[in-house]
Each structure stands twice: as C-alpha cells, then as structure tokens.
VEXVEXPA-425477 format. One record per atom (N, C-alpha, C, O): residue in one letter; x, y, z. Coordinates in pm, whole numbers, plus 50000, padded with zeros to 5 digits. Example, Ala and Ser with C-alpha at 12.3 -4.5 7.8 and 13.67 -1.06 7.14 Angstrom:
A513194943150780 A512304955050780 A513204967050780 A514244966850846 S512854977550708 S513674989450714 S512905000350787 S513415011450804 
***
This chain:
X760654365117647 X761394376417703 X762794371817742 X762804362217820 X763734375717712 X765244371817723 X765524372417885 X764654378317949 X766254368817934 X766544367818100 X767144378218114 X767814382118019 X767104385118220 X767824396618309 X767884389718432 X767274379218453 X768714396418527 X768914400218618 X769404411518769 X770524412318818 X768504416918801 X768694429618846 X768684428919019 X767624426719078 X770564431719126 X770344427819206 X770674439219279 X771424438419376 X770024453119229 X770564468319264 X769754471419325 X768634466919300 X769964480819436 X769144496019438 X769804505719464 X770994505419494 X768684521319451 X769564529019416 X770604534519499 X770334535919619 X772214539319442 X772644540119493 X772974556419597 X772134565319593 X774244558019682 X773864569119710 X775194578919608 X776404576619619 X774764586919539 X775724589019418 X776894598819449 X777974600619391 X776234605619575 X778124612519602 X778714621019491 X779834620119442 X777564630819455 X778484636819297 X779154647919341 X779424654819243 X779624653719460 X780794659219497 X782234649019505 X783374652719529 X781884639019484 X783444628319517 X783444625919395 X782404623119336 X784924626719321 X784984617819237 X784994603419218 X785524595819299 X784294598819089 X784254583619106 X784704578619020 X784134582318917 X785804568618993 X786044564018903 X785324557318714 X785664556018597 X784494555818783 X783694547418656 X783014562318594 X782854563418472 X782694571918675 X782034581318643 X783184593518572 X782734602818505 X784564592018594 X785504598518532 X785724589818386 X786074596418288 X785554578418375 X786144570418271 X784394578118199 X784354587118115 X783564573518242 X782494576918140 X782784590618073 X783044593717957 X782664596618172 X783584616318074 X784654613317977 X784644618217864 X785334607618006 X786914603117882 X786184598017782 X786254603817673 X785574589517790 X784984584917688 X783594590517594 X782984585517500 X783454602817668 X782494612817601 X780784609917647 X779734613417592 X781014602917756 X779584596517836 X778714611317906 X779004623217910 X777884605617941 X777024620018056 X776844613218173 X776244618618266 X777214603718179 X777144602318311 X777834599218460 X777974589718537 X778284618518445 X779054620718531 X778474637318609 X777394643218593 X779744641218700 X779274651918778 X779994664118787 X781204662118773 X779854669918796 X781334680218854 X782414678218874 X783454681118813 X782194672718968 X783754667419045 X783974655418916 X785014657718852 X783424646818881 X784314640818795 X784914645818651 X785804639918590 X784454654118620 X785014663818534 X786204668318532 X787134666618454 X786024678018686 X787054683318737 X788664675318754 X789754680018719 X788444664018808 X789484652318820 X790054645318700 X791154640018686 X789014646618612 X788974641218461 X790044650618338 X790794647118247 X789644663118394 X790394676618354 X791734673618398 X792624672118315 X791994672718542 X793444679518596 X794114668718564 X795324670918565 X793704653318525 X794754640518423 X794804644718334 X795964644918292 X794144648718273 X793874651018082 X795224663918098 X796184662018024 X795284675418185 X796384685718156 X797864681318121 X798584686018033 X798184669818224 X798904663718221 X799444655918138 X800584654318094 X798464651418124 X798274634518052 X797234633417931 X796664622517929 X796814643317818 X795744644317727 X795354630717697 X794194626417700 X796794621817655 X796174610017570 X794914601317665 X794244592717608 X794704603917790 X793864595617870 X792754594517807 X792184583617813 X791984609317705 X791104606317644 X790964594317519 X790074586217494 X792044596717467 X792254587517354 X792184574817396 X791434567117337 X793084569317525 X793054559517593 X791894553117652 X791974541317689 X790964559017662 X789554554617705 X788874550917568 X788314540017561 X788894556717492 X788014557317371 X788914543217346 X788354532517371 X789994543417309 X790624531617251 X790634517517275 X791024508317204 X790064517617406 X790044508217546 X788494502017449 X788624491517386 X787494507417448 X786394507717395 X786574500317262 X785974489817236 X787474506617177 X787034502516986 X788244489017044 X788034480116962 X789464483317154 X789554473717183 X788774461817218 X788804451917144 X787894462317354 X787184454517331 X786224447117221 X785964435417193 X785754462417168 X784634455217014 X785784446416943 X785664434816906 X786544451816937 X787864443116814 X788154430116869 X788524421316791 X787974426117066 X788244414517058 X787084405317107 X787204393117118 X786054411417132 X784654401817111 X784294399416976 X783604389616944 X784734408216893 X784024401416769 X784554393616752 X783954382916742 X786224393916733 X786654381616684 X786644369416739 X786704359516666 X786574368116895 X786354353316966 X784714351116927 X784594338916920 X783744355616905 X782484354316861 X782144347416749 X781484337116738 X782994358616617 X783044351916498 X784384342816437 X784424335416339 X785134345316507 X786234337716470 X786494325416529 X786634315716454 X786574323916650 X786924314916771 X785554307316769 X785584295816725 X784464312116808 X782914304116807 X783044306416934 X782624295916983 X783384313917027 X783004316117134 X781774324817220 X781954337017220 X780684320217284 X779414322617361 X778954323117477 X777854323317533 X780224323417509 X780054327117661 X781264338017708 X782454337517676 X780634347317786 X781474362517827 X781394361917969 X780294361518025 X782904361618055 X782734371318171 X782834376518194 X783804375118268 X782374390418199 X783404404118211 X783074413418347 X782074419218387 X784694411718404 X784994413218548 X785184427518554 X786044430918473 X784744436418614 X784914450118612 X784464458318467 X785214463618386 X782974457318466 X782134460918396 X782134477118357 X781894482018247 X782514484518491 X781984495018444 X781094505618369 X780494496618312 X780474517218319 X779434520318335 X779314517018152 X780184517918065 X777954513118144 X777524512718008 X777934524017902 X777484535417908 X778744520117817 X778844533317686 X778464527417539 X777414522217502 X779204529017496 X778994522417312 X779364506417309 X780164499317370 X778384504417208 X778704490117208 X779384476917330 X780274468817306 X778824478217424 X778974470417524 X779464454317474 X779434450117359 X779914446717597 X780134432117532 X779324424517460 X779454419517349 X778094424117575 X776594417917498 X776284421717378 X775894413717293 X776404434717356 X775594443117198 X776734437417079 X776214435216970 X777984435317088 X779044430016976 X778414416517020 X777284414716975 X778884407717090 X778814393617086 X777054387717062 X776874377017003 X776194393817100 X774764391417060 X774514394416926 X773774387116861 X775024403716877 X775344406916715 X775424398116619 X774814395516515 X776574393116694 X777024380116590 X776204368116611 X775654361016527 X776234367316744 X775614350716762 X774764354416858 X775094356616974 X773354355616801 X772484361016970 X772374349917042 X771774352817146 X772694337717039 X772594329917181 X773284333117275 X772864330017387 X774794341517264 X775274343217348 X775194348317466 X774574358917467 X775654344017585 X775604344617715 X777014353217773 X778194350417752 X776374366117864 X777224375617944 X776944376718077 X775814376718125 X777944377618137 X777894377018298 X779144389118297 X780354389818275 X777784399918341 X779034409918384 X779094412518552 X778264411318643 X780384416118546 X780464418818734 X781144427518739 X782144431418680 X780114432818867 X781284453918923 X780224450719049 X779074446419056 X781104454719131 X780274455819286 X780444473919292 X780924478519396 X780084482419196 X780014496919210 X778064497319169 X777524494419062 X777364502119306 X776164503119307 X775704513719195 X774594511519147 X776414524919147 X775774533019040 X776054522318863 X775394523918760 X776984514418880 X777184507718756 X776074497618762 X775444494018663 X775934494318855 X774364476918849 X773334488618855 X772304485618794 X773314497518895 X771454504118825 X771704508718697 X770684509618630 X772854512318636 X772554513918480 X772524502218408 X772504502718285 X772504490618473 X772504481118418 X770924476418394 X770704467218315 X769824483118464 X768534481318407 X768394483318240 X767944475918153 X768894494618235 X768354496818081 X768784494517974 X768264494917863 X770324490418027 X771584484817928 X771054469417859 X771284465117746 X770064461517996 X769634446317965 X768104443217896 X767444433117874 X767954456017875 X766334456817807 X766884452217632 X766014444617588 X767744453817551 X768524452317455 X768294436117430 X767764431317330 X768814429017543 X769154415017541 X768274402717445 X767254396817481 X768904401217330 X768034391517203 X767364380617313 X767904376517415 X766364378117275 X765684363317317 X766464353317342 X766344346917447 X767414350217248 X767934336917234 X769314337717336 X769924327417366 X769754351917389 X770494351817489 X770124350817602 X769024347317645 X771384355217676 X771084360717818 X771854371417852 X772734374117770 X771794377817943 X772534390217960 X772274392018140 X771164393918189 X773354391018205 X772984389018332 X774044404018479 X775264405518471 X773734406818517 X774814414618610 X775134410518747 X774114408818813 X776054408818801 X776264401518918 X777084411818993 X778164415618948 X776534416719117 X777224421019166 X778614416719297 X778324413119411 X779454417619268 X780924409919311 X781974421319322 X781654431419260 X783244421819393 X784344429119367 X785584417419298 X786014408119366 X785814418819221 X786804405019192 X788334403719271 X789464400519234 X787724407919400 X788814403619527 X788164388919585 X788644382219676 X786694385119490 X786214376419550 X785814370219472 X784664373219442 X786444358019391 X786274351619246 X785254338619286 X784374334919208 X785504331319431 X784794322419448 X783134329519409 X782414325319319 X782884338219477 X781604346319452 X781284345919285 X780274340419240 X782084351219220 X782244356319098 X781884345719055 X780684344319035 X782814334119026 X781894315818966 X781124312919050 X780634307218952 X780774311819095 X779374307819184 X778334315019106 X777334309119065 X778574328519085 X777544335719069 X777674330818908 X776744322918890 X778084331618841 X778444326218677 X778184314218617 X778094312718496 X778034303218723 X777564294318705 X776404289618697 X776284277618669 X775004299418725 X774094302018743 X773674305318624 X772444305518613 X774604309218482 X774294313418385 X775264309018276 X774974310818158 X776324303918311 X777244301418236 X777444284118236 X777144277118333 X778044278618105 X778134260518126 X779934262218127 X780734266118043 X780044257918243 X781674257918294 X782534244818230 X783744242318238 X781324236518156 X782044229418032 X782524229117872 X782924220617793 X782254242517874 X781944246617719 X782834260817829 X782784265317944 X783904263917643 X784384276917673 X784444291117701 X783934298017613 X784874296817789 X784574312217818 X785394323617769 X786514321617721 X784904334717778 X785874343017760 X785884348017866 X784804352117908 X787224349817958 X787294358118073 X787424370518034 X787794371217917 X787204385218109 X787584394818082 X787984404618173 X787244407118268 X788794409118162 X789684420318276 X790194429618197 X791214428818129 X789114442718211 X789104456418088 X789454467018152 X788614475518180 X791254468818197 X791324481018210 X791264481418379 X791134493218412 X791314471818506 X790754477918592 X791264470118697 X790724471718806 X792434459818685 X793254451518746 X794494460018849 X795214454418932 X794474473218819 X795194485918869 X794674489618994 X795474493219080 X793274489319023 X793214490219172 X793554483319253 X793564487219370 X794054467819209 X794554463219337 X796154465419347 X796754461419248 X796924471019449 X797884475319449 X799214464819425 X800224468119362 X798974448719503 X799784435119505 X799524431119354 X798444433319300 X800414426119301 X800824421719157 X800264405619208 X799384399419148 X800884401419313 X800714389119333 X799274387519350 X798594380319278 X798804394819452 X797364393819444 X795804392719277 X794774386719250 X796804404119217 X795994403719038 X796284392219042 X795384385419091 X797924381818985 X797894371418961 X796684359119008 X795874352418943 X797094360419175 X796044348919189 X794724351319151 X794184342019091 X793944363219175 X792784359119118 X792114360918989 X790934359418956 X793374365318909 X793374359518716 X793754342418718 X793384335318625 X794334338118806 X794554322418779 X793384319018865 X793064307818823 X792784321318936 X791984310318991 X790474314418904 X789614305818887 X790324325618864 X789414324718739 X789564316218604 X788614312018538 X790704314818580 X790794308218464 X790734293618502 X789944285718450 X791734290018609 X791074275818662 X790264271918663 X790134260418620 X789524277018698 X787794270718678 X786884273518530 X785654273318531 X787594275818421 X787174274018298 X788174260718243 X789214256818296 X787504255218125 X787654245718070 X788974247217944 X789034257717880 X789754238317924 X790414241917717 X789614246517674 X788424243617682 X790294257417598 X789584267417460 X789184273817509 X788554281517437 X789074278017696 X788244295117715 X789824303317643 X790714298417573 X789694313617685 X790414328817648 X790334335817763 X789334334517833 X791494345217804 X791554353117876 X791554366617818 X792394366517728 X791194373917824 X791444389617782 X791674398217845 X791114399117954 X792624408617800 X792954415917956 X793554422417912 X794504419017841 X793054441417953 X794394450417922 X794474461818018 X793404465618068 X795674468418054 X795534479718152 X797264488818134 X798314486918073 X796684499418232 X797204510518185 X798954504418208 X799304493618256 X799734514618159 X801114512418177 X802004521618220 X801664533218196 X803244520018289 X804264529618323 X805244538518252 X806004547418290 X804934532218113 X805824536317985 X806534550017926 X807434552217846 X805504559318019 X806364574517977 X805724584718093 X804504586118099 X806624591818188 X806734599118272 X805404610618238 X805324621818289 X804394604318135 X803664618518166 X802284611318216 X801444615218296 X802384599218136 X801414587518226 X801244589018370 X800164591418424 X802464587418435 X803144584718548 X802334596618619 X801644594518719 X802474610018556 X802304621118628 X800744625118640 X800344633118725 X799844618418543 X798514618218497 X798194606118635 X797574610318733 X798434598318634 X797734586118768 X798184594818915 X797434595319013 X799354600518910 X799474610619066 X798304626019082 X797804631719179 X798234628518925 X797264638118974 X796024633018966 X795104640818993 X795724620818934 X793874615118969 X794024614819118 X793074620419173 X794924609919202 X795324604219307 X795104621819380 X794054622519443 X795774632719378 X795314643019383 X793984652819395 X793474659619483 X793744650319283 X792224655519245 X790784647319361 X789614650919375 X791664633519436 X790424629419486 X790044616119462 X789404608719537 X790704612719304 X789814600619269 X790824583619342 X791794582919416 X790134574719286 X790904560419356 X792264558719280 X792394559719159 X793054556519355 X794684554119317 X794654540619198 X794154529619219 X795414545619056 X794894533319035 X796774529118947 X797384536618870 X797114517818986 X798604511318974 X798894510718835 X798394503618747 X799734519218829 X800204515018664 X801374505218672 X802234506918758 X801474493418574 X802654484918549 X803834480118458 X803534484818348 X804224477818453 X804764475318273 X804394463418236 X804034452918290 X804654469318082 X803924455318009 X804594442218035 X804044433317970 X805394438718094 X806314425518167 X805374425418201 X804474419818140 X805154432818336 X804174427018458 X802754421418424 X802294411618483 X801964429118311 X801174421518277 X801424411718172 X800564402918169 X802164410918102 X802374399318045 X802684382918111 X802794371818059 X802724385918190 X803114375618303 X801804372318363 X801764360418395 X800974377318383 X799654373918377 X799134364918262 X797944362218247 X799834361918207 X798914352718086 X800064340818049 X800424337217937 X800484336318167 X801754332918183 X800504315118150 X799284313518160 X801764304418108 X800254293118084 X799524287217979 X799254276017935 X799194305817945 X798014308017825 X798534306817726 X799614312417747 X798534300817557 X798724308017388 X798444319017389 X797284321417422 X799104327917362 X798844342817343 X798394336517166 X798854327217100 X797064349217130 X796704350317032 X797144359416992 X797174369017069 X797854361416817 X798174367316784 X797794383916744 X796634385216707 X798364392616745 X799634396016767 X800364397816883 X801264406316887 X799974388417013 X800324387017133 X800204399217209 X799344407017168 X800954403017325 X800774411017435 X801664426617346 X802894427717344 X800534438717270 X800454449917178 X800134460817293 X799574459317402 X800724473317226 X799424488017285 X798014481617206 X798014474217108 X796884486617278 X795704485417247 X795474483917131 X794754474917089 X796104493017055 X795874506216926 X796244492816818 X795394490216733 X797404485216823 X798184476016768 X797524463216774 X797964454016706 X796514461516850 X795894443316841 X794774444116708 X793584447316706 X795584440316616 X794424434616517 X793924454616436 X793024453816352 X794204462416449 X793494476016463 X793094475116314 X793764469716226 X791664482516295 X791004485516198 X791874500716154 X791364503016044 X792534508016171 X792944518916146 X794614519016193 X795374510216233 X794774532416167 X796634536216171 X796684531616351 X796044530816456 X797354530716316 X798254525016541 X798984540416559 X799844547216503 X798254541116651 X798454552916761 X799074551116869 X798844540416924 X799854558616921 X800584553117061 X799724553617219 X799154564117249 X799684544417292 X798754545317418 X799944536917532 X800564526417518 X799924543217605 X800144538817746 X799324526217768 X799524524117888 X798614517617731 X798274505717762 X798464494917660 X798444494717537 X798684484817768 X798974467817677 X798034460417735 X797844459317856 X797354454417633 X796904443217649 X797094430317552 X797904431517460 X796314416617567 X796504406917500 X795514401317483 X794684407217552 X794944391417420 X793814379717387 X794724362817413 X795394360717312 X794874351817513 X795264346817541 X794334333417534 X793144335617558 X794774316017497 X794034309217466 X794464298917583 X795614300617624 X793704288517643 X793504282717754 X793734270317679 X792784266117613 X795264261517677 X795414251117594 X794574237417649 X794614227017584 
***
C-alpha cells in the first residue's frame, strides 16, 4: 500500500464567506465551491474575464513543468508549497506518471484543502509516496522539518510556489522564505514559481474587486519583482515568460502572470 498521510479534520466550511482556494476551484471549472464563492468569482471575472483563462493556464503550467523536471531533468522529489484544492492532474498524478517512485510533499495550512486531500492520495503508485503536511509557508522551518520526514535533502528537489506568494503583502518577506527554502536543498534542486502580475489596469481592477466582494487581498507584482526571486538560481530556459509562453504546447495567449523554472547551481 503506498504511504499517505492524513493530519485533517473536518473543517468548519463557512460557505457564506468567500474562500480563496474555493474561488480558484470555480475559475478553474471545479465544484467545489459555494455561493458566495461564485459570487466573488463573478464580480473579478466582470472586470477581469481573463482570470478564468488564468487559472486554467496556471494548471496546463504546472503539468508543462513537472513533466519536464521528471522526464527531462530526472527529478523525484516535489515540494509544493501552497497546494491548494485538488483539480486536474495534480503534481503527484504528472510526476508519478512518469517515474512512479516519485516523492510529493504538499503543504497548505487551509483545513478544507488537507480533507480533500484524503481522496486525492488514494491514487498514490506503490513505488511512491504522496504525503500532505499541514504548514502556512510563513513557517518554512516547519515546512523542512515536516519534508524531511519524506524527502532525502541530499538528492534534488523541486521547490514549488504556484500562484500564491501574493498573500503575503512584504516582498522582502516572500524573498526570505523562497531563500531559506531553497537553502536547505542541495545543487540541482529547481525552484518553480509563478504569480499574478500588475501588467494592465484591468488586472489591477479584478484583485480590488476580490478584495470587495469579501475574498483575501491578494498582491499583485511585476515581473521584476518576481524575477528577483530567483535571483542566485540558472533560470531554465525560456527564463522568467507569461505562463502561456514557458515551453507551451499551443498558440501563447496573453495572461497577467509570470513565472519561471530556475536551477540551484
């Protein structure tokens, strides 16, 4: 039987409040959401339509860059920091794909995301592991501690930060605890990391009305600012892109977000 780990119970779900993970699941065409996140989900999208596209894209991103550190890189070990709620093809389901030994350590300290994580880890090949840790990554010592329990901190990782480095409001603050995560991986991990951007006034106007509607304020930056986050690192090519533009299986579409795939010399 492949390893799990399950350190939830249930939570209290609040489906009059909007919730973030539960608005992203609606963008991305999920059910598991409520009213109110609909509603909040709606009054960005008036504004701001591409948010849908932007979620979905966020999604066929990640698959595009686990496969390739999986099959390309030989990389087998995943951390992925701000998990959020299970949809298509998750990290584990691409990277177990390729190489089922591989090993995932996901972390979200959001109590409705670690109980969907029961049924998400029933999946998990034998020869892996598939693990959930609950953490806020304001607290990274926690985060390796807890990773180390499942992960060999001598052999390379992939860090991951999908989309969700925006709630903390200090730039300086993201920085340090993207560097003191990567510190404690070895040469040849990878960083991965992408989030929303400031790039056109309708963006801008789409994050004030989530902020509106109820839901958590979440910081948009420019792509400087996160590029500077991988400050250190080899950017893997085609370096710090819109989503749409890293490596894309199809035409490049325009998105309000940048991210990169970055190598740990």
């Amino acid at each position: 039987m492949a390893s799990t780990d399950d350190q939830t119970t249930a939570p209290d779900l609040k489906p009059e409040v909007p919730h973030a993970a539960r608005i992203w699941n609606y963008w991305m065409g999920g059910k598991d959401n409520f009213a109110a996140d609909r509603a909040a989900g709606d009054g960005v999208a008036q504004v701001y339509p591409e948010i849908v596209l932007m979620a979905k894209q966020s999604r066929k991103f990640l698959i595009r860059v686990v496969r390739h550190l999986t099959a390309e890189a030989g990389i087998r070990q995943f951390l992925d920091i701000g998990t959020g709620l299970p949809t298509m093809q998750n990290t584990h389901e691409v990277a177990q794909g390729i190489a089922p030994e591989s090993r995932v350590v996901y972390v979200d300290n959001d109590p409705l995301v670690l109980v969907h994580a029961r049924a998400l880890m029933a999946d998990t090949p034998e020869e892996g592991r598939t693990v959930h840790v609950d953490a806020d990554y304001h607290d990274p010592q926690k985060i390796l501690a807890e990773a180390r329990k499942v992960l060999d901190f001598d052999e390379p990782i992939a860090v991951m930060f999908m989309g969700v480095l925006g709630y903390e409001p200090d730039l300086a603050v993201v920085a340090s605890i993207v560097g003191e995560v990567m510190d404690a991986t070895p040469p040849g991990s990878y960083l991965v990391l992408w989030d929303g951007t400031d790039t056109t006034p309708a963006v801008v106007e789409g994050a004030e009305r989530l902020v509106r509607s109820g839901g958590v304020p979440y910081i948009l930056r420019s792509p400087d600012a996160i590029g500077g986050l991988f400050d250190g690192l080899d950017l893997v090519e085609p370096g710090l892109v819109q989503l749409t533009a890293w490596r894309p299986d199809a035409a490049v579409e325009w998105l309000d977000a940048y991210g990169a795939v970055a190598r740990k010399p």
